[in-house]
C-alpha positions as a printed NumPy array, in Angstrom:
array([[-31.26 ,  37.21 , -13.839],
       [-30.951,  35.776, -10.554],
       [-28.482,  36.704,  -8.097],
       [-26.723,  33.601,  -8.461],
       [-26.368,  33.493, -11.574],
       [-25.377,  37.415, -12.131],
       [-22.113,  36.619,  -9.59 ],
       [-21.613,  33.513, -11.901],
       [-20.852,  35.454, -14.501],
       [-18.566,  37.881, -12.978],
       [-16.388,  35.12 , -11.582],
       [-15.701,  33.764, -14.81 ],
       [-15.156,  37.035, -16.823],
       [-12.742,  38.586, -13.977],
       [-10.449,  35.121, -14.198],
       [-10.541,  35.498, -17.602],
       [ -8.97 ,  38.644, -16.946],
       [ -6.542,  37.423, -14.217],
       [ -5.597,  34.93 , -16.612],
       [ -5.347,  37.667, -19.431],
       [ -2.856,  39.523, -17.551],
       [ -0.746,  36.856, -15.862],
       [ -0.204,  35.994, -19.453],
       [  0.166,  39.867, -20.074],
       [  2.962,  40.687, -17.827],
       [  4.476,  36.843, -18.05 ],
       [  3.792,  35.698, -14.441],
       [  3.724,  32.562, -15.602],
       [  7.267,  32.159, -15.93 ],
       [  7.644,  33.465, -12.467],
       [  4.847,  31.731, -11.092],
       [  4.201,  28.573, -13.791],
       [  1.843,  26.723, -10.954],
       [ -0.437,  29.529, -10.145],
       [ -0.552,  30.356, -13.818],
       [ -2.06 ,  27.092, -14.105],
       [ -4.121,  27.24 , -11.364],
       [ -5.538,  30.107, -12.473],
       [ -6.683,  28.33 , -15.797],
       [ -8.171,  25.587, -13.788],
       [-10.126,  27.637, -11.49 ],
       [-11.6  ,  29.46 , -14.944],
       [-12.14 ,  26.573, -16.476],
       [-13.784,  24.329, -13.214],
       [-16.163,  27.433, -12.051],
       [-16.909,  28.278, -16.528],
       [-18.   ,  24.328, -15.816],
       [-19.918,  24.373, -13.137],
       [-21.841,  27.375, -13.707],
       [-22.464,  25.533, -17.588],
       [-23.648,  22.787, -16.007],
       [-25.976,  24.573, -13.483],
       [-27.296,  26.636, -16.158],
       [-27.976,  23.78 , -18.726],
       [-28.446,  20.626, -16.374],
       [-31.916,  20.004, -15.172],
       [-30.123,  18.024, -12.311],
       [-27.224,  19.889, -12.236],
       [-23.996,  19.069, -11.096],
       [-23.017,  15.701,  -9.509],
       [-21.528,  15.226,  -6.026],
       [-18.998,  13.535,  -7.665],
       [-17.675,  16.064, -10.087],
       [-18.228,  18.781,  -6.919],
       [-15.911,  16.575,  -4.687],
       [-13.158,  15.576,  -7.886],
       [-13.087,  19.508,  -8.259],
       [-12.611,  20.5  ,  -4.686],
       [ -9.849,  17.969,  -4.256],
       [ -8.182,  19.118,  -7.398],
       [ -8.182,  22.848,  -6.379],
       [ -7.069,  22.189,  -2.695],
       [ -3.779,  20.054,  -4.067],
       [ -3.349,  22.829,  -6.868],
       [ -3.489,  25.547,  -3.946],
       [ -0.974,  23.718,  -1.499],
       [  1.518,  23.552,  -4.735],
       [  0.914,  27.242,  -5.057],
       [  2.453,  27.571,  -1.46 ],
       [  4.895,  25.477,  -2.462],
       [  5.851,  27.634,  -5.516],
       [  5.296,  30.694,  -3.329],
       [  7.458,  29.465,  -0.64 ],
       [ 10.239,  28.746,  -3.015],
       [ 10.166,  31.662,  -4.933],
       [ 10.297,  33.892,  -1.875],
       [ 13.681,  32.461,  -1.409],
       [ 15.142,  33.297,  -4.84 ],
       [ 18.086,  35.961,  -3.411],
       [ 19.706,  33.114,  -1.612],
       [ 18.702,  29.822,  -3.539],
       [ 22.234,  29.463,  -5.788],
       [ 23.407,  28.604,  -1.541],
       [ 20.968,  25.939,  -1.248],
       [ 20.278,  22.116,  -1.73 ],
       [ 18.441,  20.96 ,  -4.617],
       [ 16.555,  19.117,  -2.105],
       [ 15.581,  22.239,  -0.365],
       [ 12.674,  22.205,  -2.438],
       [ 10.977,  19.175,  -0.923],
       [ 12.019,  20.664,   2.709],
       [ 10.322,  23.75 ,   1.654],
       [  7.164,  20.91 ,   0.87 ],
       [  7.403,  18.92 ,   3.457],
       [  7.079,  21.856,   5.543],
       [  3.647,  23.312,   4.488],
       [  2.661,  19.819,   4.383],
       [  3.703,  18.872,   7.945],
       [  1.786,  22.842,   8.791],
       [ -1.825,  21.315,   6.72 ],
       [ -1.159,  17.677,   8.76 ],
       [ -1.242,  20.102,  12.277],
       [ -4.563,  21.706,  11.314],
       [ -6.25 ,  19.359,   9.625],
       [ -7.803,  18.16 ,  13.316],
       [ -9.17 ,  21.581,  14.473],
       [-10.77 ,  22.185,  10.783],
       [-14.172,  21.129,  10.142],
       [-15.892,  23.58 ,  11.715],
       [-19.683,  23.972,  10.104],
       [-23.61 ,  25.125,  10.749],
       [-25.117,  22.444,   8.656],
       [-25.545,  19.396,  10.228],
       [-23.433,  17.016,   7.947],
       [-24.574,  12.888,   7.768],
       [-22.31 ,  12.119,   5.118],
       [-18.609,  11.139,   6.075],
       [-17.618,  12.679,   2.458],
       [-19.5  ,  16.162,   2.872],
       [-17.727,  16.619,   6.462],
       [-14.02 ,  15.486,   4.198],
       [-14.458,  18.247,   1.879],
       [-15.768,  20.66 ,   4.591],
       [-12.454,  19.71 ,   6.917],
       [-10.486,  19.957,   3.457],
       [-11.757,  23.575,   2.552],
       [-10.966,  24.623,   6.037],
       [ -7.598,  23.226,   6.286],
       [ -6.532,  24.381,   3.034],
       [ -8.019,  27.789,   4.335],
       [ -6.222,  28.237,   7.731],
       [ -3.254,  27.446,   5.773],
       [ -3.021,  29.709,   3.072],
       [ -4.252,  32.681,   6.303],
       [ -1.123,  31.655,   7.938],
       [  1.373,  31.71 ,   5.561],
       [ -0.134,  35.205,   4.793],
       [  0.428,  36.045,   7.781],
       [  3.701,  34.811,   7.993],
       [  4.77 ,  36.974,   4.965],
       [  3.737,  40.037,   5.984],
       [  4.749,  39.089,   9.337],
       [  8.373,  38.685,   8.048],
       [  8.013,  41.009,   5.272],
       [ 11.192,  42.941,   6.455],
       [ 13.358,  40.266,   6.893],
       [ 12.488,  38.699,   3.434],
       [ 12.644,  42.042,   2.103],
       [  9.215,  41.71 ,   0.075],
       [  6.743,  44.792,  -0.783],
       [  3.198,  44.814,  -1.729],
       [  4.345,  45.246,  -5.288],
       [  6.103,  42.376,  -5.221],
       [  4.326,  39.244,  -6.941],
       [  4.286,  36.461,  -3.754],
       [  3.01 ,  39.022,  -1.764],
       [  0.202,  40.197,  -4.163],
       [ -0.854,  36.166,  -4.781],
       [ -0.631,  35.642,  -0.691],
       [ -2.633,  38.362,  -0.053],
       [ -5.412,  37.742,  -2.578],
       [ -5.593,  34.06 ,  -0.921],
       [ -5.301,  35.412,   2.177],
       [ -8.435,  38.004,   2.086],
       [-10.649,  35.453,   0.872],
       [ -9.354,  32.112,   3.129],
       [-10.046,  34.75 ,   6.073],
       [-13.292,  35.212,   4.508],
       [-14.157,  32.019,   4.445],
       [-13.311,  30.951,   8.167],
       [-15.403,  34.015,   9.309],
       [-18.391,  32.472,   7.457],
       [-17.895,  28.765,   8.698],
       [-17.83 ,  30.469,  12.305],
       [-20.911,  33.032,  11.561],
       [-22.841,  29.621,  10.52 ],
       [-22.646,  27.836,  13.524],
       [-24.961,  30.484,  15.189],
       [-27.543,  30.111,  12.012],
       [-30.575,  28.194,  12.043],
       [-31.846,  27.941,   8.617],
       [-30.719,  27.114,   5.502],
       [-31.905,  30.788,   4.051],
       [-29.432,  32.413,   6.675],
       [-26.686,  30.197,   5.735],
       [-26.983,  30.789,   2.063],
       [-27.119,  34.351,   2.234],
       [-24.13 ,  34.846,   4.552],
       [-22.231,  32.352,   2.304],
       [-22.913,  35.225,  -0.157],
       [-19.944,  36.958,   1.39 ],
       [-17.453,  34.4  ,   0.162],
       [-18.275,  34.544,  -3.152],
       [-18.09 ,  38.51 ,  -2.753],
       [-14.826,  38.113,  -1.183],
       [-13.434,  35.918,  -3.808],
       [-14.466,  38.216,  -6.498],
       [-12.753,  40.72 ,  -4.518],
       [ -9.403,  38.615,  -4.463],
       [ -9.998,  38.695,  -8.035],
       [-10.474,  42.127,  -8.869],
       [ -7.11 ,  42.955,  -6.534],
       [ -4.869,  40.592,  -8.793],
       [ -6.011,  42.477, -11.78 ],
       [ -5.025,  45.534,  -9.862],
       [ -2.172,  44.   ,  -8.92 ],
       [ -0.823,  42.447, -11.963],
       [ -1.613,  45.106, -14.452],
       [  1.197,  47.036, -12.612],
       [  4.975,  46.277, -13.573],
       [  6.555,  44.019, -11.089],
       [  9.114,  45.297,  -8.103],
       [ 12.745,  44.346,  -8.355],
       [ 12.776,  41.622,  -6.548],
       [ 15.139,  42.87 ,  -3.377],
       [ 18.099,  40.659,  -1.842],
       [ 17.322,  39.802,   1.48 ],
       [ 18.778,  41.748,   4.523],
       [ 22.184,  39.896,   5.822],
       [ 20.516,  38.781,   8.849],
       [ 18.005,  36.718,   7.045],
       [ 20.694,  35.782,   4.699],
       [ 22.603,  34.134,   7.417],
       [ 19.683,  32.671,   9.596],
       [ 18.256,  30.897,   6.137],
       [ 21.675,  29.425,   5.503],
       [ 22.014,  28.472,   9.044],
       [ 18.416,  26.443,   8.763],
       [ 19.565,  24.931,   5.554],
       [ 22.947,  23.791,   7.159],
       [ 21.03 ,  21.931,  10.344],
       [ 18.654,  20.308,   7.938],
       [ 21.66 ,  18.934,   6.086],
       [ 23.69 ,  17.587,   8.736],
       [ 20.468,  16.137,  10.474],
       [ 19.382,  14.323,   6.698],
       [ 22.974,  13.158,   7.401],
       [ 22.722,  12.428,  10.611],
       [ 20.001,   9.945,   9.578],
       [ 21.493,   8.606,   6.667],
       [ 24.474,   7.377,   8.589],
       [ 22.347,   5.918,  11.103],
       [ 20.325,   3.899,   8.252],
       [ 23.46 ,   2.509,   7.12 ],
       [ 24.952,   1.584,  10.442],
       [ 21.564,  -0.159,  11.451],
       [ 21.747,  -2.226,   8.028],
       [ 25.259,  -3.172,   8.802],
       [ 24.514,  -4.259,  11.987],
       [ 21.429,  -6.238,  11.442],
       [ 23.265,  -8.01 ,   8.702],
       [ 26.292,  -8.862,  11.052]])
């Protein structure tokens, strides 16, 4: 068995497992979107490697970008989910339209990067290889940052390493860290051999992320922890801005419409 094929294998038997427990310890009511991601990522790699196996040709470029677009929008709504469930201690206080803030946020964060990502060893001819590559990389730095930004704030949001965002963020984190190390390393590789054994390390890495979350999840969750009153009161005071700004530009809309109809 080739090495290939051997870490194949393992990927698809330790998210069986991750899924296994999430359904064990009912993340999935906590955390419905990476419960589902989760599935998908089982059920795209149990694919792929099928195909590879099987398939003379094996897999198309088409089904390799469809995939990688797929998992990149799953994994921003995971941030999303993330972000929002981090603020559970003080949500009853905010907007039902905090939630597309929240969004719009991590969005406007993957619109900053998405100019310095990109960065690659292989010479790339084809506008839709350099997409995904500047996709990967995006989606990457992001989920690295709002690691970082976790355990960064970890205090103020009053999280633990017990607690379930911070086990997911830190899984992503590890390998997305991983992963940016590599796309640097390659730029100083010459052949194809050297790239495709140093990519070896991602798929290490992401087995790695793996193997933590079954660490992680088969342990009982923390009591989630109200957030210290500082926090409390500098959330609320972001929420409040952001409302009387969306104001703010409502009442503008409405006095520009009046006037142009005047």
């Amino acid at each position: 068995m080739s090495l290939e094929n051997a870490f194949g294998i393992a990927a698809v038997l330790t998210e069986v497992a991750v899924v296994a427990l999430l359904v064990y310890r009912r993340v999935w009511r906590r955390l419905p979107v990476f419960f589902v991601y989760c599935i998908w990522a089982l059920a795209s790699d149990a694919l792929a490697y099928s195909i590879k196996l099987f398939s003379a040709n094996g897999y198309s470029f088409n089904f390799y970008v469809v995939s990688t677009e797929l998992d990149v929008a799953l994994q921003f709504s995971v941030l999303i989910e993330l972000a929002w469930s981090v603020l559970l201690p003080v949500r009853k206080n905010l907007s039902r339209k905090a939630l597309w803030f929240v969004a719009a946020l991590i969005l406007a964060a993957g619109a900053a990067i998405w100019p310095f990502a990109g960065l690659s060893g292989v010479t790339v001819s084809s506008r839709a290889w350099h997409f995904i590559e500047q996709l990967q990389q995006t989606a990457s730095i992001l989920r690295v940052l709002f690691f970082l930004l976790l355990a960064a704030c970890s205090q103020l949001l009053s999280l633990g390493w017990r607690d379930r965002e911070m086990q997911v963020a830190t899984g992503f984190g590890f390998y997305s860290i991983v992963s940016l190390a590599v796309a640097a390393l390659n730029t100083h590789l010459s052949t194809p051999e050297q790239i495709n054994n140093v990519y070896r390390l991602v798929v290490v890495s992401f087995l790695a992320s793996l193997l933590y979350w079954i660490f992680s999840f088969a342990q009982a969750e923390a009591e989630r922890r109200e957030f210290t009153p500082k926090m409390q009161s500098i959330l609320l005071m972001l929420a409040e801005s952001a409302r009387i700004s969306r104001a703010s530009l409502t009442d503008f809309a409405v006095a520009e419409s009046q006037n142009s109809e005047r």
